[in-house]
C-alpha positions as CSV (number, residue, x, y, z in Angstrom):
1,X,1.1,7.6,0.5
2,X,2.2,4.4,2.3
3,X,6.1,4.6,3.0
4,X,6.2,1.3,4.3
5,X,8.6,-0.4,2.2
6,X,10.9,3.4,1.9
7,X,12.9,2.0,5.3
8,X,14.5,-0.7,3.1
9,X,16.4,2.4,1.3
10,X,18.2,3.9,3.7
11,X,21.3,2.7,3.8
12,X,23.4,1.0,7.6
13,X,26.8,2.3,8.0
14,X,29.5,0.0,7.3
15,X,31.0,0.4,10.9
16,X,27.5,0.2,12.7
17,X,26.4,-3.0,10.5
18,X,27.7,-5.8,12.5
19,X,25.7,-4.4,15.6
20,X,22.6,-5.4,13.8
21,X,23.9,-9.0,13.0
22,X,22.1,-12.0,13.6
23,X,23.2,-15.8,13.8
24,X,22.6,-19.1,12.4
25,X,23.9,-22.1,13.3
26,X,26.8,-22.1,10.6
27,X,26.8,-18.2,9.5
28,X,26.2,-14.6,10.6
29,X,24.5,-12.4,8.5
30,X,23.8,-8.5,9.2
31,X,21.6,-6.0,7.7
32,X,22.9,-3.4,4.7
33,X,19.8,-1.2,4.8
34,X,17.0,-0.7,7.3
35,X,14.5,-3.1,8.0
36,X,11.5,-2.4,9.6
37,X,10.1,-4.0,12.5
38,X,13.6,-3.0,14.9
39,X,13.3,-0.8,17.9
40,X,13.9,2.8,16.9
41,X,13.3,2.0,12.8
42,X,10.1,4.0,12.2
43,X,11.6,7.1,14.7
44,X,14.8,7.0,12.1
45,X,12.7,6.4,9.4
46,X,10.2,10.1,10.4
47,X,13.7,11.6,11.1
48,X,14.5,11.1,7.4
49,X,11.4,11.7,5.5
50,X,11.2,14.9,7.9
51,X,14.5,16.4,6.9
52,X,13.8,15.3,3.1
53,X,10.6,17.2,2.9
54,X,12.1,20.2,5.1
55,X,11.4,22.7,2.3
56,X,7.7,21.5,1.6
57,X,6.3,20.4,5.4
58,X,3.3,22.7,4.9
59,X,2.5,20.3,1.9
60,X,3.5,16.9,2.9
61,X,3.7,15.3,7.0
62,X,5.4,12.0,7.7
63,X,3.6,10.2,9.9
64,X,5.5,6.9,11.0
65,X,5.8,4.9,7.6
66,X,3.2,7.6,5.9
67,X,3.0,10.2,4.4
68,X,0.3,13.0,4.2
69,X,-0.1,15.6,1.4
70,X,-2.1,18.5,2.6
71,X,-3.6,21.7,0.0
72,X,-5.8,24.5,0.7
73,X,-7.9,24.3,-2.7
74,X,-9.1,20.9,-4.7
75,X,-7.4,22.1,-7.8
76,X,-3.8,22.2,-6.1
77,X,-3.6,19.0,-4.9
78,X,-3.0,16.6,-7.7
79,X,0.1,18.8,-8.3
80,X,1.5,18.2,-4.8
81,X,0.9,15.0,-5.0
């Protein structure tokens, strides 16, 4: 499962938002939720899905923006998934 576009969901702080502003010529605009493609994004990003699926890591593994479903018989894994 490709978790590439889960990043935009997770929310900035208000209070940490306007140290991930940018500027244009006549306005300054800063990020509300995550965007890929920043320095420590996809490490914040595994942090999240790894504490989400706490309870089920011997089913699914994040893997920078995927994620991995694992079963130990064929007929078991369409229900993980």
């Amino acid at each position: 499962m490709d978790g590439f576009s889960g990043s935009n969901q997770i929310t900035i702080r208000p209070e940490d938002q306007n140290k991930m502003d940018f500027i244009y010529p006549w306005v300054t605009f800063a990020y509300k939720m995550m965007p890929f493609g920043l320095k420590n994004v996809g490490a914040n990003f595994l942090w999240a899905m790894s504490y989400t699926f706490y309870d089920i890591i011997r089913i699914i593994e994040a893997y920078l923006d995927d994620l991995d479903a694992y079963s130990r018989k064929r007929i078991d894994h369409p229900h993980h998934l």
